[in-house]
Residue frames as qw, qx, qy, qz and C-alpha x, y, z in Angstrom:
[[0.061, 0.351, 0.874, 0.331, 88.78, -28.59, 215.22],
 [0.181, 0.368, 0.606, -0.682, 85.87, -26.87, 214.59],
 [0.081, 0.560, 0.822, 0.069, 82.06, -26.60, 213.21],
 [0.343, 0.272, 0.095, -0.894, 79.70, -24.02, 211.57],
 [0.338, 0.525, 0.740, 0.250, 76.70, -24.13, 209.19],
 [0.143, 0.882, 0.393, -0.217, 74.51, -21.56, 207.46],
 [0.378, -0.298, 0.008, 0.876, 77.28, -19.35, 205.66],
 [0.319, 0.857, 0.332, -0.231, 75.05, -18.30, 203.17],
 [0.447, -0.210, 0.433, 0.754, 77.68, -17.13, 200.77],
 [0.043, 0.006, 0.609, 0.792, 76.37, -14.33, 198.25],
 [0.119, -0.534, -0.797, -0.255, 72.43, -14.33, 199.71],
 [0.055, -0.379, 0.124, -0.916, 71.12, -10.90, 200.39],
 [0.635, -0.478, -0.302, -0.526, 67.91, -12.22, 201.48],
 [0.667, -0.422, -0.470, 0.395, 69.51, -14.14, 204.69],
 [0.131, 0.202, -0.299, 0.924, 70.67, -10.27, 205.63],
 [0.470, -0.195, -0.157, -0.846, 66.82, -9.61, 205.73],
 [0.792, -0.306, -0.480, -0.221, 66.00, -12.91, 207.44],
 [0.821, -0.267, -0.403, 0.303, 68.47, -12.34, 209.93],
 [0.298, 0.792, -0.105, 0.523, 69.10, -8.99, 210.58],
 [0.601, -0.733, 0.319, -0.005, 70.40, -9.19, 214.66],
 [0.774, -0.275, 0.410, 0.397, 73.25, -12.04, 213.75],
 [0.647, 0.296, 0.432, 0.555, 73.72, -10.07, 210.01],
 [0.067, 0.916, 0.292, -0.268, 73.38, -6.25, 210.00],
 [0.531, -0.027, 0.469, 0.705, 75.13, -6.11, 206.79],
 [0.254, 0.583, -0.054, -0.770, 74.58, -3.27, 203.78],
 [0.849, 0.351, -0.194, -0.344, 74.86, -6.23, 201.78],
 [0.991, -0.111, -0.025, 0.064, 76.57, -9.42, 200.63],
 [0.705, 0.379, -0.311, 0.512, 80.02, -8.77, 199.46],
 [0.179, -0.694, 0.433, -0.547, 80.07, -6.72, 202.89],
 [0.903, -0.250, 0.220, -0.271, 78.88, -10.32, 204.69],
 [0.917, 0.358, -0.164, 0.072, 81.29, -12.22, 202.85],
 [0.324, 0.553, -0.540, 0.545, 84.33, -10.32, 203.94],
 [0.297, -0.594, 0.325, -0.674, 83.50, -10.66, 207.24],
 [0.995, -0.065, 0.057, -0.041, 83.34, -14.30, 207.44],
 [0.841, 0.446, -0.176, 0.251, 85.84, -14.65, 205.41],
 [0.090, 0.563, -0.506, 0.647, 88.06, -12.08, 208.23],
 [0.607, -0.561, 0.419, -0.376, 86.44, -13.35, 211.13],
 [0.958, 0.191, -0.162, -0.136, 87.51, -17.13, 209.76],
 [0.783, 0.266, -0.391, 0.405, 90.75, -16.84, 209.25],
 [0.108, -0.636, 0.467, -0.606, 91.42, -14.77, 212.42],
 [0.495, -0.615, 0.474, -0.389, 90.80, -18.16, 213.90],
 [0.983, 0.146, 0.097, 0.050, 90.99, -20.84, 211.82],
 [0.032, -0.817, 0.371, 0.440, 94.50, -21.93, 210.80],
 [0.577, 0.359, -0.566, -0.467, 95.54, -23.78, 207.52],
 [0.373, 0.147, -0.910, -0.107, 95.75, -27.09, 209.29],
 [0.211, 0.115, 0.838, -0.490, 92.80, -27.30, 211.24],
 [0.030, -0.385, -0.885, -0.259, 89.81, -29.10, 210.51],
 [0.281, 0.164, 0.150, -0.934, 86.55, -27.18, 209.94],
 [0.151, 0.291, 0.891, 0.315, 83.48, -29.25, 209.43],
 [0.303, 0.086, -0.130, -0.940, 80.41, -26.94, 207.44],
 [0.190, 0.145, 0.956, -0.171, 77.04, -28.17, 207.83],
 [0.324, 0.616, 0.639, 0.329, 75.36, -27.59, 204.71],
 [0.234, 0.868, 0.436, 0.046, 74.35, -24.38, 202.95],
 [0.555, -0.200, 0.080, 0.804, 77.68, -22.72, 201.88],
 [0.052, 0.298, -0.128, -0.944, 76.34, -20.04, 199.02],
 [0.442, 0.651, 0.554, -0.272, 73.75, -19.04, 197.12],
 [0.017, -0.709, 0.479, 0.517, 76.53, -17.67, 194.39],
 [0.730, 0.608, -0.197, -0.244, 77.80, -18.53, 191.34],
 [0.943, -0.310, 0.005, 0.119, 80.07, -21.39, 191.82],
 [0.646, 0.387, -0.113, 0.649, 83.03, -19.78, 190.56],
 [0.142, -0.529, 0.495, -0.674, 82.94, -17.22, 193.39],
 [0.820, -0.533, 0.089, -0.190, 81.73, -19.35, 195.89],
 [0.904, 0.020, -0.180, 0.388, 84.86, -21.29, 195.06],
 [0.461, 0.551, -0.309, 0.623, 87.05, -18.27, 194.92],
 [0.356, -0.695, 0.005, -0.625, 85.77, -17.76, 198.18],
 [0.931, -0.358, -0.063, -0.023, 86.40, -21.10, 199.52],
 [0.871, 0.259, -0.105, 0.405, 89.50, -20.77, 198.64],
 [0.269, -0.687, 0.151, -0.658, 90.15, -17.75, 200.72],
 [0.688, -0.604, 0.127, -0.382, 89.20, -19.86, 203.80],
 [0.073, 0.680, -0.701, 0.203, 91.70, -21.19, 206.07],
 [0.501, -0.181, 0.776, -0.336, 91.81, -24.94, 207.28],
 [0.114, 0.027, 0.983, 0.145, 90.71, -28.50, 206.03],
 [0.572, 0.093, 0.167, -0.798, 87.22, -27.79, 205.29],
 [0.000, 0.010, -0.968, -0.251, 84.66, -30.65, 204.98],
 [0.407, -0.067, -0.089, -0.907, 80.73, -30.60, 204.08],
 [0.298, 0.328, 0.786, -0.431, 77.81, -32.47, 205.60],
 [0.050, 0.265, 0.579, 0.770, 75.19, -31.29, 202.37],
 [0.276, 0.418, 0.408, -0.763, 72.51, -28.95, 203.49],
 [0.484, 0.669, 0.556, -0.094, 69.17, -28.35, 201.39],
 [0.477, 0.842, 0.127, -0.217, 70.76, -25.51, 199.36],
 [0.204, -0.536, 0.673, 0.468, 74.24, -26.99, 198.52],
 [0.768, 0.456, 0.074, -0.444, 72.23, -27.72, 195.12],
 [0.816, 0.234, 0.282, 0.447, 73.56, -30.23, 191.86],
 [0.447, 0.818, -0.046, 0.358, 75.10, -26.49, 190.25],
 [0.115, -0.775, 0.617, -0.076, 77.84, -26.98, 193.17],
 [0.648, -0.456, 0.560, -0.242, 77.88, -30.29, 193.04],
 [0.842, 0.465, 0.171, 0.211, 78.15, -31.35, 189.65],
 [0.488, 0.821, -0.200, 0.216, 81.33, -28.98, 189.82],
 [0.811, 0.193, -0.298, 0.465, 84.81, -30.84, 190.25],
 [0.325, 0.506, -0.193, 0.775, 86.45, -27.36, 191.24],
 [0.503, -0.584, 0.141, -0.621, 83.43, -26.61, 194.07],
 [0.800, -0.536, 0.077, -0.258, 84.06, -29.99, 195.54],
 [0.859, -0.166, -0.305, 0.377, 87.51, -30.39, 195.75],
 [0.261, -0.739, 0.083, -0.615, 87.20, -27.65, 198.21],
 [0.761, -0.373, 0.395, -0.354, 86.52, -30.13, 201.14],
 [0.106, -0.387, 0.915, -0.047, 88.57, -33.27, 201.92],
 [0.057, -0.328, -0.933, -0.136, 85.14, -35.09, 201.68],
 [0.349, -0.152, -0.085, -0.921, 81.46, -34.57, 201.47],
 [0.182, -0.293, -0.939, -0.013, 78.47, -36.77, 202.84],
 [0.389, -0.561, -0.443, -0.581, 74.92, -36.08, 203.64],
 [0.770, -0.549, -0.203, -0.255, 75.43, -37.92, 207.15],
 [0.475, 0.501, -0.568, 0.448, 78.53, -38.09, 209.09],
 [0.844, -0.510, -0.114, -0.120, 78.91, -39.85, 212.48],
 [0.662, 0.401, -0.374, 0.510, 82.93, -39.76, 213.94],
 [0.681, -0.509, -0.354, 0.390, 84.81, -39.64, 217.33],
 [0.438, 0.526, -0.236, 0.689, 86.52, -36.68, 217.78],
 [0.144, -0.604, 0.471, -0.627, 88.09, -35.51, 221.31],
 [0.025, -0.085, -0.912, 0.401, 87.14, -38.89, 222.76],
 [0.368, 0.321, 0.505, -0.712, 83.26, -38.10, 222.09],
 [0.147, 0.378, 0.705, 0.582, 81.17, -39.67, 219.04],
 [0.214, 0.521, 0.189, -0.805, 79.31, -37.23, 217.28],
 [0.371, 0.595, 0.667, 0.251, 76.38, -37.06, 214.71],
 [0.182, -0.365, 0.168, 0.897, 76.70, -34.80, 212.21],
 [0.394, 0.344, 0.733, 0.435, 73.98, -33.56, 210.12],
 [0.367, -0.002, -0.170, 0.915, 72.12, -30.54, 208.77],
 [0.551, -0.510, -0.307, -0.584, 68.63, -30.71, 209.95],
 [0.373, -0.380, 0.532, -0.659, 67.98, -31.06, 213.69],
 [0.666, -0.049, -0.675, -0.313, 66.94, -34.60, 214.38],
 [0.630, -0.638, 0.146, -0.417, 65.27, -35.97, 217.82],
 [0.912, -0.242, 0.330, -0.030, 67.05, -39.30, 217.88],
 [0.624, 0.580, -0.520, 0.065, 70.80, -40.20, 216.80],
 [0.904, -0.131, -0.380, 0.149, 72.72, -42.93, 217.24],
 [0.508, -0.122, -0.582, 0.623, 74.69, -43.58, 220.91],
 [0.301, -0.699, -0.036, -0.647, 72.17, -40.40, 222.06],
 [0.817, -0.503, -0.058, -0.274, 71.66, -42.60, 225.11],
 [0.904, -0.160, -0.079, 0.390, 75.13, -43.29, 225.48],
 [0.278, -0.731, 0.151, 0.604, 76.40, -39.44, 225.73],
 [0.487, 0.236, 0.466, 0.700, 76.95, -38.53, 221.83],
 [0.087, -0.442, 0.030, 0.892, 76.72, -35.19, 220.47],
 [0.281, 0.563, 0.580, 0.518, 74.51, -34.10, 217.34],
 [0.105, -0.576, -0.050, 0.809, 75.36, -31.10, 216.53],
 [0.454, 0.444, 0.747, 0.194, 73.35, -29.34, 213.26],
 [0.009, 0.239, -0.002, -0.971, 72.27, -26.48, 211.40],
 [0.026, -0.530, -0.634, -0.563, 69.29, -25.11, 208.83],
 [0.235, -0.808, -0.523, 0.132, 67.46, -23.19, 211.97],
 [0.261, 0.434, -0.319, 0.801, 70.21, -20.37, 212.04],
 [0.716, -0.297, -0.620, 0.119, 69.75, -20.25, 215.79],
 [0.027, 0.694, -0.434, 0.573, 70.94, -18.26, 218.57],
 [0.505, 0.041, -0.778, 0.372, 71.30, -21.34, 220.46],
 [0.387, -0.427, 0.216, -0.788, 68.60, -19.23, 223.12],
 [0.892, -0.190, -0.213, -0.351, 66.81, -22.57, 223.67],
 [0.024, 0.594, -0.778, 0.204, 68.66, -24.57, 226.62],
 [0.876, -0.070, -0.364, -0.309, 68.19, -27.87, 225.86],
 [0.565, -0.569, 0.562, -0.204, 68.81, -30.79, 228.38],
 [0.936, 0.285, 0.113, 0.176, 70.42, -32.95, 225.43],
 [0.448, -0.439, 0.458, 0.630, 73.68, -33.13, 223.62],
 [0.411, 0.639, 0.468, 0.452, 72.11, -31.57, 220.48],
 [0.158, -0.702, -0.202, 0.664, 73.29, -28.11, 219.44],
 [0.524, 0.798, 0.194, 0.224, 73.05, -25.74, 216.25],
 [0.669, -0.170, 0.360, 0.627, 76.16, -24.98, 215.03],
 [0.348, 0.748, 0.313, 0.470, 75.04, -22.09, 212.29],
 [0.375, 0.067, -0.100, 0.919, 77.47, -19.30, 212.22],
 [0.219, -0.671, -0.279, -0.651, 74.14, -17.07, 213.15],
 [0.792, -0.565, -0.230, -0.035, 73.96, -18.41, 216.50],
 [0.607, 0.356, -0.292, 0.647, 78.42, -17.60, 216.87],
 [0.564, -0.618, -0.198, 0.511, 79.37, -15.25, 219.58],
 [0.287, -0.617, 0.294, 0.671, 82.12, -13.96, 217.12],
 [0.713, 0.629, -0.053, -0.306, 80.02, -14.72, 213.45],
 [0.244, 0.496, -0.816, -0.170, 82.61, -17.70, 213.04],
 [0.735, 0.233, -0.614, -0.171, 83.11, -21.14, 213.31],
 [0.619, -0.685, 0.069, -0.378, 82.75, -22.72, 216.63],
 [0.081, 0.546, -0.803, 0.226, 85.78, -24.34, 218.67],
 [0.763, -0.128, -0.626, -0.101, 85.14, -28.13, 219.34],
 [0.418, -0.116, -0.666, 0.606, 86.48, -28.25, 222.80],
 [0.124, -0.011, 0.457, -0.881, 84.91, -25.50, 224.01],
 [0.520, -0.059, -0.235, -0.819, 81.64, -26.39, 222.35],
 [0.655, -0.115, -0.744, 0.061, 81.80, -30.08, 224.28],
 [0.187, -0.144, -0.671, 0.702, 82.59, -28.09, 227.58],
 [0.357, -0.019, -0.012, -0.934, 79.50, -25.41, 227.00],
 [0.800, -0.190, -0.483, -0.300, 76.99, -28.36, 226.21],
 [0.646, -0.268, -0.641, 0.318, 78.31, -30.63, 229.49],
 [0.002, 0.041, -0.520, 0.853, 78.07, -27.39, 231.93],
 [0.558, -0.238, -0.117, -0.786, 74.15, -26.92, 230.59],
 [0.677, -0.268, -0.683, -0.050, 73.77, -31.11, 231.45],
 [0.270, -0.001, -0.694, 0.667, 75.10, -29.86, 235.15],
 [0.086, -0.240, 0.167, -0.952, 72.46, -27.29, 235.61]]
């Protein structure tokens, strides 16, 4: 299983807002490079939830693009997954589902999914996760919660983080 946000599909300007985690010549150079660093770890049957803001494209390539990407893919909606992907049939049966808000055990650990940062979610006080995007991040900030940004800026490897490891990485910081 695993979790990104932020791809940004097709937006020069996020090269220029991000130029340490993007030090592209442009998009269609950014694109490939998701799109290779993806599938070099995703494979077709694993689950990949995206937390909002896929492209900034024309929905026919954004699709052809999804379609490119290995694994189950499902979408949390971010502020710029707009109605002109969402009014199109073809862009959302990309993803197994879509929802604004998404709350769901996985590995034995409920987790709140959404794609604004949010101080309070439900079972916080009972060890849940809320994991998010919109800040592209570099994750620099060690918080002493289970809350972490998940945008593919913030990556190690400009992919899609690994659930497990991203449960073990959060529960060493709680040790420190």
């Amino acid at each position: 299983m695993y979790i990104t946000s932020d791809l940004h599909f097709y937006h020069k300007n996020i090269i220029k807002y991000c130029p340490k985690s993007r030090p592209f010549s442009c998009e269609e150079e950014m694109n490939e490079i998701i799109v290779k660093n993806w599938n070099d770890k995703i494979g077709k049957n694993d689950s990949v939830y995206i937390l909002g803001d896929v492209s900034f494209g024309k929905p026919s390539a954004t699709i052809q693009l999804l379609n490119r990407l290995n694994g189950r893919k499902k979408l949390i909606v971010g502020n710029h997954d707009t109605d002109k992907y969402l009014s199109e049939d073809d862009f959302c049966s990309c993803f197994e589902w879509m929802k604004v808000y998404n709350i769901e055990k996985i590995l034995g650990k409920y987790v709140v999914m959404f794609h604004y940062p949010i101080l309070e979610w439900d079972k916080k006080h009972y060890g849940s996760y809320h994991f998010f995007g919109h800040c592209h991040s570099t994750n620099k900030d060690k918080l002493s919660c289970r809350r972490f940004d998940v945008g593919i800026d913030g990556s190690p490897d400009f992919a899609p983080y690994n659930m497990e490891s991203l449960f073990e990485e959060i529960e060493k910081r709680m040790t420190r």
